[in-house]
C-alpha positions, 0 to 999 in steps of 0.5 A: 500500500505505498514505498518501502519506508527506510527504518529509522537507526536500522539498515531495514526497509518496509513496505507496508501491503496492507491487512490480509484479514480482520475478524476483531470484534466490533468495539461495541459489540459481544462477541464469542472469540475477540478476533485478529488482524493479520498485516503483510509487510516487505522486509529488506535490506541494502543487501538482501531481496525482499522477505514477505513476512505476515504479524498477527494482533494475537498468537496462534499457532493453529494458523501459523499466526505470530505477534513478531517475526525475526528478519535480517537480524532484527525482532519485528513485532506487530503493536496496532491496526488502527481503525478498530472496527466499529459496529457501524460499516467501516466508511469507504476510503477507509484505509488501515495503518499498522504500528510496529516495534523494530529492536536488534536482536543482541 
């Protein structure tokens, strides 16, 4: 969903693809299971081909689906997806942005 983004005090660079599923429960709403958003990003350095890589908001190892993932050295961790669905149809246009924690692995 746009360029690679440079990472700041890291030689990684991300491309954001966008969110692949999100089954979260509506805020407002009650609901059996709390669901999960699932993110798909491009990892890369000045040296290496792109890795697609997928962070879910919440474990499951049932799916494959992790909260962060190791690439090139450093931990990528999935935090947000923002908007949180909403009971009420999310708008059109509406585009999603993630947030993620990037640490070098020591």
């Amino acid at each position: 969903m746009g360029d690679y983004q440079q990472i700041a005090g890291t030689d990684l660079s991300i491309k954001y693809n966008g969110i692949i599923e999100d089954s979260r429960c509506p805020e407002g709403m009650t609901c059996v299971w709390a669901g999960v958003a699932v993110a798909e990003l491009e990892v890369m350095t000045p040296s290496s081909r792109p890795r697609t890589i997928q962070l879910a908001t919440t474990e499951m190892e049932s799916r494959g689906l992790k909260k962060f993932e190791t690439v090139y050295g450093y931990d990528i961790s999935l935090k947000t997806v923002s908007p949180y669905p909403s009971k009420n149809e999310k708008p059109a246009g509406t585009k999603n942005s993630i947030g993620l924690e990037i640490q070098k692995q020591k």
